[in-house]
C-alpha positions in Angstrom: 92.1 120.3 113.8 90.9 121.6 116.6 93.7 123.9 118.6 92.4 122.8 121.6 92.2 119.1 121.2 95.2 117.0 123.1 95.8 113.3 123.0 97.1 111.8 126.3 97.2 115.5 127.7 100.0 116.6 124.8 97.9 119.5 122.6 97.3 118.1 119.5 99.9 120.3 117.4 102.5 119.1 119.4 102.0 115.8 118.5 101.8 117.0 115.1 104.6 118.7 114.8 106.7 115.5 116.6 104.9 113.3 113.9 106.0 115.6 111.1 109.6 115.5 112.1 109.6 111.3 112.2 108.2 111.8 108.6 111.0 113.9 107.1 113.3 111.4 109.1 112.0 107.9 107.6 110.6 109.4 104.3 113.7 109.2 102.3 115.5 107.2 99.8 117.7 105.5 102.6 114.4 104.2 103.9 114.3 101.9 101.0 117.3 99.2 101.3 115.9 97.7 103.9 112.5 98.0 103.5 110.2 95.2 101.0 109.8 98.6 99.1 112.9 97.9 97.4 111.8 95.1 95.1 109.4 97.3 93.4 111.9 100.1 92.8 114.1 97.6 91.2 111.7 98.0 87.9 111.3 100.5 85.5 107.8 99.3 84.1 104.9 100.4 85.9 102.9 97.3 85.3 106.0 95.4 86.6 106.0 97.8 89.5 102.8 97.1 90.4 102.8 93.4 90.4 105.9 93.2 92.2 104.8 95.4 95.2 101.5 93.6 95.1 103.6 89.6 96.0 106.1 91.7 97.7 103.4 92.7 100.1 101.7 89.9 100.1 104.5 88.4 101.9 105.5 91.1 103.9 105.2 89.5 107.5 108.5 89.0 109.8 112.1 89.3 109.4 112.8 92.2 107.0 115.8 90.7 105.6 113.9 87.5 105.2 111.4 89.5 102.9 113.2 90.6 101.0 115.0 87.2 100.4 112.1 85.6 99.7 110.9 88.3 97.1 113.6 88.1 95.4 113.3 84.4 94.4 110.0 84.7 93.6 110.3 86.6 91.2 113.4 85.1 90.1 111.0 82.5 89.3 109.0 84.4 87.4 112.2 85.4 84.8 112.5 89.0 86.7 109.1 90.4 84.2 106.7 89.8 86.5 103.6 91.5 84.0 104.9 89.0 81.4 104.9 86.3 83.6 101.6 86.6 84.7 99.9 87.3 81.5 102.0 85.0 79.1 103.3 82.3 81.5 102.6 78.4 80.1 101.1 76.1 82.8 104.6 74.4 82.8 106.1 77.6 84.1 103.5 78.5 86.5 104.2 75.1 88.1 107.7 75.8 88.8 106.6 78.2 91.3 105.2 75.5 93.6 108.5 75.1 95.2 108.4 78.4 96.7 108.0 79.2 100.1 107.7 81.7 102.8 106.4 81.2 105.8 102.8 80.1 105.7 102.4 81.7 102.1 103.8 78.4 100.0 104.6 77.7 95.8 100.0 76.7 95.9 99.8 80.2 97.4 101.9 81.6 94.8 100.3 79.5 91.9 96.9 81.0 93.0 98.0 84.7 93.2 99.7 84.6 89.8 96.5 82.9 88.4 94.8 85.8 90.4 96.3 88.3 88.7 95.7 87.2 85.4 92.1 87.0 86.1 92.3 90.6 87.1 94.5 91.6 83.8 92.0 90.1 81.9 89.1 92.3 82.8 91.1 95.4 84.3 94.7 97.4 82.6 95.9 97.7 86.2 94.5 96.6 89.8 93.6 100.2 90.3 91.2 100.0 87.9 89.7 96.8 89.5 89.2 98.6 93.1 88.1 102.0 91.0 84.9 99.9 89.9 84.4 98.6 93.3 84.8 102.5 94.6 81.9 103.2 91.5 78.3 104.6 93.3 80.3 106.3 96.4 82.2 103.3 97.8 85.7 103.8 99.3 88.8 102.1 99.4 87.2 99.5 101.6 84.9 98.6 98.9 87.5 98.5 96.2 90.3 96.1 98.0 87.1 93.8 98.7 86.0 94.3 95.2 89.7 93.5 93.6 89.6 90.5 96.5 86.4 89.0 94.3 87.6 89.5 91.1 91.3 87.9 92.2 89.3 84.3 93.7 86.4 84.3 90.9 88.4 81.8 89.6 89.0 77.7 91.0 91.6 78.0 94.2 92.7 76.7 97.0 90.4 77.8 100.0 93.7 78.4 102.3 95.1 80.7 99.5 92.3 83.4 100.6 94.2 84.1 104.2 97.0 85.7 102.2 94.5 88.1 100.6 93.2 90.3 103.8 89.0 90.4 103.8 89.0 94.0 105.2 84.5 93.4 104.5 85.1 91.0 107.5 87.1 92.8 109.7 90.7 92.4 109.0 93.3 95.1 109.5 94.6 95.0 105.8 98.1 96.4 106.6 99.8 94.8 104.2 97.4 96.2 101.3 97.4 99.4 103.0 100.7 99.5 102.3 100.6 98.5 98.8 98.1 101.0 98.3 100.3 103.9 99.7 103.3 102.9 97.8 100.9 102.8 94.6 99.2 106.1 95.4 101.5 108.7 97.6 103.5 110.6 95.3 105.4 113.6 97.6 108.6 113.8 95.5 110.7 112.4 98.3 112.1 109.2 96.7 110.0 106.5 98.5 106.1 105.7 97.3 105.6 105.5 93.7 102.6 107.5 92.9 101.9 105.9 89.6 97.9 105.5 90.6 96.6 108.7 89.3 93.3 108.1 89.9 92.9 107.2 93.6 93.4 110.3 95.2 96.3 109.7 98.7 92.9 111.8 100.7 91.0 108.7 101.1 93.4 106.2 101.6 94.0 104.2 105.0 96.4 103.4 107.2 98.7 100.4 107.0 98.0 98.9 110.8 100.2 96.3 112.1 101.9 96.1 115.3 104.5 98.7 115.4 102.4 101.4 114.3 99.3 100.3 116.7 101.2 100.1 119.7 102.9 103.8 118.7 99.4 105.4 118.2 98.7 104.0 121.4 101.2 105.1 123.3 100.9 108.7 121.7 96.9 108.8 122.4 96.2 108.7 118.6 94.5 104.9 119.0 92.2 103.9 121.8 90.8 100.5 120.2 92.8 97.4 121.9 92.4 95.0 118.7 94.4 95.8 115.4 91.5 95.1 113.0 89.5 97.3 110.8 87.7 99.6 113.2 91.2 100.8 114.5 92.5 101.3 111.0 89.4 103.9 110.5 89.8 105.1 114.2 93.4 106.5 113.4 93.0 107.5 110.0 90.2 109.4 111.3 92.8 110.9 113.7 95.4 111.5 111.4 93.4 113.2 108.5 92.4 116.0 110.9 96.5 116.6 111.1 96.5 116.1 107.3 93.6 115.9 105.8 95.2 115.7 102.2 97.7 113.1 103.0 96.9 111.0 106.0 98.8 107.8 105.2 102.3 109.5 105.0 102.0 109.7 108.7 102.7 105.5 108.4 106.4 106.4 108.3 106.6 108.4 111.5 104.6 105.4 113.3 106.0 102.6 112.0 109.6 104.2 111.9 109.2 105.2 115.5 107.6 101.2 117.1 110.7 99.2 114.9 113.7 101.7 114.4 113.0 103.6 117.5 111.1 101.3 119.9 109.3 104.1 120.8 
């Protein structure tokens, strides 16, 4: 990082420093009731970790506490073992789920995602795996959500289920597997992401973009891009590995902490 560099006329280690502060202040273990993190650290099993954080973030648009409600039951309808559910479930259990709902994302949505999975499960031991062989020849994350994204729909679905599955290869932002990915990934001993991917290293990982976090890296002169899509996802990550190159991502607590709980 350049010690000259400033971002709205503030001298680029300023901001850092301010950023690093946000990140010690949101980065802990009372971070989590509230968040859809949660769900996930209500299991022990990794697998079950992993699936759970995936729905859980599939459906992580809106009301917080709505979220969280709605997590909650779906996986009470999967028997609270997600893994098992998805790769043992009879077709008269997978139907039960059709009475879900949240939101846009209804019980056909759900249907397709847990069939999804268990296309996935039945080529890959985890969805890391799955966007490894996408990242295989050089590719980057990019390439692996969108390669995990193929594998999930190889199979017959409903066209609208694809809208809950962010195409990052067209454009889209992809916060909500950006955020997936960091819980998966970041492992900093703090009590909040998970860290159980080992083999994705948190370096090349990308920001979770949504509104919050967009309209803070605006206002700090981190973002100049006006649409929330994929080009501003690289823009700030860009940004935000020259204040940590290592760790970029864990920066997504200071931004997003600072639009909702701070209205910064």
């Amino acid at each position: 990082m350049s010690p000259d560099k400033k971002y709205n006329g503030i001298p680029a280690g300023e901001i850092k420093q301010f950023l690093e502060e946000k990140y010690l202040q949101y980065n802990n273990p009372g971070f989590i009731e509230c968040d859809p993190i949660s769900i996930p650290h209500g299991f022990s099993d990794n697998l079950d970790k992993e699936i759970s954080g995936f729905l859980t973030a599939a459906i992580a648009w809106g009301r917080r506490d709505l979220i969280l409600r709605s997590s909650h039951i779906m996986l009470d309808l999967m028997d609270n073992s997600p893994f098992d559910f998805v790769t043992s479930a009879a077709d008269n259990e997978i139907e039960k789920l059709g009475r879900f709902v949240h939101r846009t994302f209804n019980g056909n949505d759900f249907t397709c995602f847990v069939r999804g999975l268990r296309n996935v499960y039945s080529s890959f031991s985890s969805m890391e795996d799955a966007i490894l062989e996408g990242m295989s020849g050089g590719g980057s994350v990019k390439d692996g959500l969108s390669h995990l994204r193929t594998a999930f729909f190889s199979i017959a679905h409903e066209k609208r289920a694809e809208k809950h599955f962010a195409d990052v290869n067209g454009g889209a932002a992809g916060k909500r597997l950006n955020m997936f990915l960091r819980w998966m990934v970041r492992k900093d001993g703090r009590g909040v992401d998970f860290g159980i991917w080992e083999k994705i290293d948190p370096s090349i990982l990308y920001i979770p973009l949504d509104l919050h976090s967009g309209n803070t890296a605006r206002r700090l002169g981190l973002l100049k891009r006006k649409q929330n899509d994929w080009k501003a996802v690289e823009e700030l990550t860009c940004v935000l590995r020259e204040f940590d190159p290592a760790d970029p991502v864990r920066y997504d607590f200071a931004l997003f902490g600072l639009g909702v709980n701070e209205k910064f």
